[in-house]
C-alpha positions as CSV (number, residue, x, y, z in Angstrom):
1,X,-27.9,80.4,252.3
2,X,-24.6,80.0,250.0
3,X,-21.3,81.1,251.2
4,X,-20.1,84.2,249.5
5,X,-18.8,83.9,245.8
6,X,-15.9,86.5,246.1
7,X,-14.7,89.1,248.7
8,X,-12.1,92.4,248.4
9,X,-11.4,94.2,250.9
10,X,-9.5,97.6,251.4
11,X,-8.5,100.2,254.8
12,X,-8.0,103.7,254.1
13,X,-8.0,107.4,254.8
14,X,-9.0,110.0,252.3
15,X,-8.4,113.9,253.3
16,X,-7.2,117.2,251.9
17,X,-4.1,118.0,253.6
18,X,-3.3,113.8,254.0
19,X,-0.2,113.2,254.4
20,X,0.5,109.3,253.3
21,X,4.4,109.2,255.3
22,X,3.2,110.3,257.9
23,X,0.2,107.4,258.3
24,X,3.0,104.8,257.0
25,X,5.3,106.4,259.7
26,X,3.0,105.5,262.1
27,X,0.7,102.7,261.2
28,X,4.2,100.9,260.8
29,X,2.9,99.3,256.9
30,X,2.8,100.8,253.5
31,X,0.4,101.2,251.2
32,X,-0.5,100.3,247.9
33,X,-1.5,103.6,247.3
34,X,-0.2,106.8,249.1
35,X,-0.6,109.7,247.6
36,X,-1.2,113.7,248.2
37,X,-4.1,115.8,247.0
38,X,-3.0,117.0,243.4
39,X,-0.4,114.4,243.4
40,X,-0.4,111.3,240.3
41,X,-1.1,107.6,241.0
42,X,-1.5,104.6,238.8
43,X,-4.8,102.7,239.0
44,X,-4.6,98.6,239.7
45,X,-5.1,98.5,235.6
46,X,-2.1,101.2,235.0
47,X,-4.3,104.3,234.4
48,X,-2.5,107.7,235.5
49,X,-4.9,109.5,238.0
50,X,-4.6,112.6,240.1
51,X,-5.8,113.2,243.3
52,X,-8.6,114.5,244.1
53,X,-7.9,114.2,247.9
54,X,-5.6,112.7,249.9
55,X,-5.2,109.1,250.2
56,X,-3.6,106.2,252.1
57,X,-4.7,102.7,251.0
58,X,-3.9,99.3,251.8
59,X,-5.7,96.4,250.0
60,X,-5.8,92.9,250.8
61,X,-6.2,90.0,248.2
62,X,-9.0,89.1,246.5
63,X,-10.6,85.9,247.8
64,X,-12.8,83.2,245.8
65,X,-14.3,82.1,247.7
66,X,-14.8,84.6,249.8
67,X,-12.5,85.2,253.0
68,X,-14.2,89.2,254.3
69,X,-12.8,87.9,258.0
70,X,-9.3,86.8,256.9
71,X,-9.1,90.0,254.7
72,X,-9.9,92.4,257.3
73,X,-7.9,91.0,259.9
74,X,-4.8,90.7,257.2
75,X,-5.5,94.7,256.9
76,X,-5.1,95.5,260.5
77,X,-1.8,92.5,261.0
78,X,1.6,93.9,261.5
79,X,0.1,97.4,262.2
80,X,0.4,99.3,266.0
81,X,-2.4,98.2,267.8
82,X,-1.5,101.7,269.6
83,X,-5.2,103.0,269.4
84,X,-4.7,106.6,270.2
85,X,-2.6,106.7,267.0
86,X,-5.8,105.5,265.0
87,X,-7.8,108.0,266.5
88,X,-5.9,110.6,265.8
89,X,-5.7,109.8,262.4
90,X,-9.9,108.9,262.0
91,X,-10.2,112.6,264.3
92,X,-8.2,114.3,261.0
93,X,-9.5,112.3,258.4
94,X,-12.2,109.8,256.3
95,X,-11.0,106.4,257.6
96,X,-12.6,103.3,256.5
97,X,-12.2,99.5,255.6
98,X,-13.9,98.7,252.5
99,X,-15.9,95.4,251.6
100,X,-16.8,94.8,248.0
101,X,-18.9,91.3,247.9
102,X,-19.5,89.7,244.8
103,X,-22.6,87.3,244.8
104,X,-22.7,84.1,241.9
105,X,-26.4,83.7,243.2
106,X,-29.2,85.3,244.6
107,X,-28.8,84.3,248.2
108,X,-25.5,84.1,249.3
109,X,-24.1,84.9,252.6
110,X,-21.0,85.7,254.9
111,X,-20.0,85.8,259.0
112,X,-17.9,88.3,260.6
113,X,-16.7,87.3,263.5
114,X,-17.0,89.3,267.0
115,X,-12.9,90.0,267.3
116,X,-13.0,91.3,263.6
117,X,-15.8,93.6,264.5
118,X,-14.2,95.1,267.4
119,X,-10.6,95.8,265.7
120,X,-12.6,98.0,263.1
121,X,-14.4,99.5,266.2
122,X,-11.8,100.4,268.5
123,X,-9.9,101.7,265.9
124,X,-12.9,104.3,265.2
125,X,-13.0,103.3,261.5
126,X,-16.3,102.9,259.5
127,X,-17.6,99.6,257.6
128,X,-18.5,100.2,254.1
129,X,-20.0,97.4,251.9
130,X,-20.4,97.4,248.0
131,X,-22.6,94.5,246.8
132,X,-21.9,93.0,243.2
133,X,-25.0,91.2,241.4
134,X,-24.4,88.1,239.9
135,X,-23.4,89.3,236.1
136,X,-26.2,88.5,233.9
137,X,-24.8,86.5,230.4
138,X,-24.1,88.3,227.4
């Protein structure tokens, strides 16, 4: 198996009444999006959006090749380990980190190592992996 062509990764909460100061307040990092339901954001390409829900999201660099571990962990660095903060917040909202893997082949792989695993588990937070297909030529 080949290692992993290209990673992103992303932690965030989505709710109605979300409010994204209060999460920054706390968490002790801001986001690169923060934004209240109804309110206006601009999309990583400069596209004006509005809310459908709340949202607090923090995204870590793109990697190629692909880093998932050093990602995640940069998500969760210089942020209160404080856990019953985290809960409270996964207790009033959708939290999650977000994987996107991008394959170059067919078979390609990744490892996520046990201490990774148990920061997004402690923290009450689910794992959610979208999968890219190698792009087909034109």
């Amino acid at each position: 198996m080949g290692s992993l062509h290209k990673s992103a990764a992303s932690l965030g909460f989505y709710g109605d009444d979300l409010d994204p100061d209060e999460i920054t307040a706390v968490l002790g990092r801001k986001p690169n999006v923060g934004v209240r339901k109804g309110g206006r954001w601009l999309t990583s390409k400069g596209a004006e959006k509005i809310a459908h829900t709340g949202s607090w999201r923090l995204v870590a660099d793109q990697c190629d090749p692909a880093d998932l571990d050093g990602q995640i962990n940069s998500l969760f660095d210089r942020m209160t380990d404080h856990l019953p903060a985290w809960h409270s917040f996964v207790g009033r909202y959708r939290g999650r980190v977000f994987c996107g893997l991008f394959l170059a082949s067919s078979n390609e792989g990744l490892t996520l190592r046990s201490e990774t695993l148990v920061r997004i588990g402690e923290r009450g937070l689910l794992l959610d992996f979208d999968i890219y297909g190698q792009e087909l030529p034109e």
